[in-house]
C-alpha positions as CSV (number, residue, x, y, z in Angstrom):
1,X,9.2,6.8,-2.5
2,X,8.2,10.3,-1.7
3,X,9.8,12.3,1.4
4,X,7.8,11.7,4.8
5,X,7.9,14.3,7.3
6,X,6.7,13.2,11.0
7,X,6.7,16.1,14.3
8,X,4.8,17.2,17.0
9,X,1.7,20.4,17.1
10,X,4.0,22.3,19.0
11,X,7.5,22.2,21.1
12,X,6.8,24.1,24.0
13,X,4.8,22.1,26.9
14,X,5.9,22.4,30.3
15,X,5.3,19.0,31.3
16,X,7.9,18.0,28.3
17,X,10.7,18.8,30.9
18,X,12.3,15.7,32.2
19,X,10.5,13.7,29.6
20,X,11.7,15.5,26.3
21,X,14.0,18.0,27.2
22,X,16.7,17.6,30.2
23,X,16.4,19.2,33.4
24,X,17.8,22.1,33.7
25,X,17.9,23.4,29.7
26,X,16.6,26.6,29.6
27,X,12.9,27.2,27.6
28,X,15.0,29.0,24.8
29,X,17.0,26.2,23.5
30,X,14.1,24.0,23.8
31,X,13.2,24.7,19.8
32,X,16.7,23.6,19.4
33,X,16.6,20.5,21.0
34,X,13.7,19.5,19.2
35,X,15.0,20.0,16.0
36,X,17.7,17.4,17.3
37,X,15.3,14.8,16.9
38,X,12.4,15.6,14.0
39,X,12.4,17.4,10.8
40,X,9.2,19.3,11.1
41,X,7.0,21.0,14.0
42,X,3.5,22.3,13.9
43,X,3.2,25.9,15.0
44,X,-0.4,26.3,16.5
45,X,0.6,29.6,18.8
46,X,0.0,31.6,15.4
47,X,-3.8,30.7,15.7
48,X,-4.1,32.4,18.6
49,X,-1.8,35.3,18.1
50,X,0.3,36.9,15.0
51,X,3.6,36.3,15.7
52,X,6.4,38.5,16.1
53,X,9.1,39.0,13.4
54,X,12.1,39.0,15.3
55,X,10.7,36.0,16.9
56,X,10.0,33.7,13.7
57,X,13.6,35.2,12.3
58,X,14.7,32.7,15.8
59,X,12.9,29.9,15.1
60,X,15.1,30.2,11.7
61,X,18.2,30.7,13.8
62,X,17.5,27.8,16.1
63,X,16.8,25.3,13.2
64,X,18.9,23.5,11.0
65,X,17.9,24.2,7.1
66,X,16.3,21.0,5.9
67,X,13.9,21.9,8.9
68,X,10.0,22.6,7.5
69,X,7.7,24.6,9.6
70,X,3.6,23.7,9.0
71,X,2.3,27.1,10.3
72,X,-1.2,27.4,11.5
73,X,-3.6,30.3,9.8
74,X,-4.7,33.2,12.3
75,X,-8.2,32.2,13.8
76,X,-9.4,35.4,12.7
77,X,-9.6,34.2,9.3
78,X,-10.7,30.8,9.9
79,X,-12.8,31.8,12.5
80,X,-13.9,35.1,12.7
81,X,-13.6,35.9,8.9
82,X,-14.8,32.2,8.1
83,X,-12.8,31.9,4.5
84,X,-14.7,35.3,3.6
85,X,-12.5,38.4,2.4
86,X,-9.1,36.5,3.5
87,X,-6.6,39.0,1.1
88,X,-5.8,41.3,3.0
89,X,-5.5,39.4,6.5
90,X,-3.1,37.1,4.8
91,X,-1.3,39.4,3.4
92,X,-0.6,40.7,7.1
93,X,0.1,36.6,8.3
94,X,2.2,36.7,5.6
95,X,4.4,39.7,6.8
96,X,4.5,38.2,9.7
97,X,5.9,34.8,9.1
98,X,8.4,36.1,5.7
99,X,11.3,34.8,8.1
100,X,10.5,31.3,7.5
101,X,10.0,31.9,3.8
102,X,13.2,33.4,3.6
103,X,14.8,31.1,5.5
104,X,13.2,28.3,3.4
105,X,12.2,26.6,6.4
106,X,8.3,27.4,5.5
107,X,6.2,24.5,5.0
108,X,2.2,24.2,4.5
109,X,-0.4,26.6,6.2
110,X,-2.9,24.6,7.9
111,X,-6.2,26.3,7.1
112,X,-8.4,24.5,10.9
113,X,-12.3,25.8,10.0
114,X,-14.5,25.7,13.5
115,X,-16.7,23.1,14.1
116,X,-20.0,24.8,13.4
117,X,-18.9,25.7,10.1
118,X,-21.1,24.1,7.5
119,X,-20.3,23.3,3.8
120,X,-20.2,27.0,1.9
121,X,-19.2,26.4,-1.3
122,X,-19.0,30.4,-2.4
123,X,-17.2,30.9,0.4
124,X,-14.4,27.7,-0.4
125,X,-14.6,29.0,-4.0
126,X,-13.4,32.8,-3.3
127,X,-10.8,31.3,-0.7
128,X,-9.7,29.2,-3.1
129,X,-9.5,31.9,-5.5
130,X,-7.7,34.3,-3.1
131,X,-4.9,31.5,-3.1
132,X,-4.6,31.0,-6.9
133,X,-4.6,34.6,-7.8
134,X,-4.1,37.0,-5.2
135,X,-1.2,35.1,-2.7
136,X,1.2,37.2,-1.0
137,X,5.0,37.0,-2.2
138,X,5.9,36.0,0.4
139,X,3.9,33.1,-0.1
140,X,4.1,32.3,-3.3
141,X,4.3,28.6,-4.1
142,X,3.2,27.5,-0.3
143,X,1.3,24.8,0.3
144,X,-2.4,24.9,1.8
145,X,-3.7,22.1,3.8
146,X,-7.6,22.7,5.4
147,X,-9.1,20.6,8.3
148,X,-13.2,20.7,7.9
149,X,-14.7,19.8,11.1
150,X,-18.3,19.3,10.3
151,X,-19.5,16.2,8.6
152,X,-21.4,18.7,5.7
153,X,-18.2,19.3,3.8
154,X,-17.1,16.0,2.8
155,X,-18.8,15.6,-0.4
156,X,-17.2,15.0,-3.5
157,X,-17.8,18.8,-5.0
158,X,-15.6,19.7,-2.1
159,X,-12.7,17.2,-2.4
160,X,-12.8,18.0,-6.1
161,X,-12.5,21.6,-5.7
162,X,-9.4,21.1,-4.0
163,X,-8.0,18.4,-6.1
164,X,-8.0,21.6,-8.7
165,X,-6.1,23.7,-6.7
166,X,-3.5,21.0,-5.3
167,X,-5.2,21.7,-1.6
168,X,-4.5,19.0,0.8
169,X,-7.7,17.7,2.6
170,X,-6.8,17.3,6.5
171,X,-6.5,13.8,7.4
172,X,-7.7,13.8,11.1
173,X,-8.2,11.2,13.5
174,X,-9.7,12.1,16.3
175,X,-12.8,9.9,17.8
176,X,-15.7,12.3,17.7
177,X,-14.9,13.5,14.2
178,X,-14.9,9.8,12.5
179,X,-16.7,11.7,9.6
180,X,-13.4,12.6,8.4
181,X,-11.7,10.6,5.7
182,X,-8.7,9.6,4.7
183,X,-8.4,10.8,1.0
184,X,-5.7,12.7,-0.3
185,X,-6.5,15.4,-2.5
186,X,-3.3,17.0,-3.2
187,X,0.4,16.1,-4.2
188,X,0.9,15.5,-1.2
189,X,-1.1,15.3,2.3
190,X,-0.9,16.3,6.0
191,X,-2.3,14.2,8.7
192,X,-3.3,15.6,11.9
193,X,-3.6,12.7,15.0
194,X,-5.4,14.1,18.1
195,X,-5.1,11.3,20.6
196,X,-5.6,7.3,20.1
197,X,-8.5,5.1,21.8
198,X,-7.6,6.0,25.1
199,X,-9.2,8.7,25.1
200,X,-8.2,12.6,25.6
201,X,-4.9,13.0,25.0
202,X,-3.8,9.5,25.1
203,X,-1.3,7.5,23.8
204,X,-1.9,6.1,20.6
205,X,-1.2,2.1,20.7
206,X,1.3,0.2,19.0
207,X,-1.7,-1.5,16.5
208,X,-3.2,1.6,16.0
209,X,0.3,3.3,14.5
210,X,1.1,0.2,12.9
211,X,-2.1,0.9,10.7
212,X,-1.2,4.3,10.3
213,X,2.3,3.6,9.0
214,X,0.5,0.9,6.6
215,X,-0.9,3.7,5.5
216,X,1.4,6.2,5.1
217,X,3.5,3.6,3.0
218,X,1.0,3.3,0.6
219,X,0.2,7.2,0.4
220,X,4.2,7.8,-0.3
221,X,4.5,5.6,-3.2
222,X,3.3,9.1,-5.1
223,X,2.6,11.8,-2.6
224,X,4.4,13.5,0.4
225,X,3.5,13.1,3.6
226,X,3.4,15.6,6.7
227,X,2.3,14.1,10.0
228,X,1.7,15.9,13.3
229,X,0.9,14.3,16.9
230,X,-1.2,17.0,19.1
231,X,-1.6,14.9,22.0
232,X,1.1,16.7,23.9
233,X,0.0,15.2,27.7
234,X,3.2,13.4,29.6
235,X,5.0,13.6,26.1
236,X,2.9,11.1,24.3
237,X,3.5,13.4,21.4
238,X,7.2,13.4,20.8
239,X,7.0,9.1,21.5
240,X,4.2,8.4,19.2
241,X,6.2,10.3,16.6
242,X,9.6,9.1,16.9
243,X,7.7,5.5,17.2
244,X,5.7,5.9,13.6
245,X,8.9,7.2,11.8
246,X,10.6,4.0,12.8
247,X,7.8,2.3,11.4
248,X,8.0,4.3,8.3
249,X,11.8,4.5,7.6
């Protein structure tokens, strides 16, 4: 059985206090308690904003070494740049995130394309390129995950095209993308779960992990898995986790 790696999109929610964290602990240590109790996180700030150096060389400090970071890409790649011209912007992400690499605490980059992106294959093919041939250091031998939001891209050219380059497909569940399938195309795969059947944010049910564990048993017979709950309301997130590892281990 292959390694499975299960965390949360993020550590840092307010309404977490109490609930995650106790009263009273300080926002700085809050990375550190975390790590107490998963393996992995999901950084989603770096989408919004590059990060600091002397602030990812922390998250290193904070963390103990068999801890994996999933860092996800600058928006103004995915989303501005839309896959087109990504060398020397990644080069900069890159720089930016080293720490983690040095630390060997870096895990996959999560590539998230915006909805209104439609299928481009010249534009998957140079990115794809740009990653086989033109990868910063600091990167080198990283893994790449990508989460396509429009229906247009799931055709088999696409899922083939990253089965050559050993690209994990995004597994997503979320209810108004049930376009989205649940095919590995890599080594190894990343699942993504945005909220159960209870709508935004909710909690997932005990049924609807228990098929997800079924599957993630079956994926790990031959591949690694990296799992990430993003529906941080009331601290669904952290229980969801902790609840599918158990049905996992």
């Amino acid at each position: 059985m292959k390694a499975v790696h299960i965390g949360c999109s993020g550590w840092q929610y307010a309404d977490w206090r109490g609930r995650v964290y106790p009263q009273g602990q300080p926002q700085r240590r809050w990375l550190e308690l975390y790590a107490e109790r998963f393996d992995t996180v999901e950084v989603n700030a770096t989408f919004y904003r590059l990060p600091k150096r002397d602030a990812v060389a922390r998250w290193v400090e904070q963390t103990p070494e068999s801890f994996i970071f999933a860092v996800k890409v600058s928006r103004y790649l995915t989303h501005i740049k839309r896959l087109s011209d990504t060398e020397s912007g990644l080069a900069l992400f890159a720089e930016r995130i080293e720490p983690l690499a040095e630390g060997r605490r870096l895990g996959p980059l999560l590539w998230q394309l915006p909805e209104n992106f439609r299928r481009d294959d010249e534009k998957l093919g140079a990115w794809l390129y740009v990653l086989a041939n033109h990868e910063p250091q600091a990167l080198r031998g990283t893994r790449h995950a990508i989460e396509f939001r429009h229906p247009s891209w799931f055709e088999e050219p696409v899922l083939a095209a990253l089965r050559e380059h050993d690209v994990a497909l995004v597994i997503g569940d979320h209810p108004k993308r049930p376009f989205q399938l649940r095919v590995p195309t890599a080594s190894w795969t990343f699942l993504r779960f945005h909220h159960g059947s209870r709508g935004r944010s909710g909690n997932y049910s005990a049924s609807e992990l228990g098929g997800w564990g079924a599957e993630i048993h079956r994926w790990r017979r031959s591949r690694e898995v990296y799992a990430y709950f993003n529906n941080d309301w009331k601290g669904y997130a952290p229980a969801n986790a902790l609840a599918l590892r158990r049905l996992v281990e």
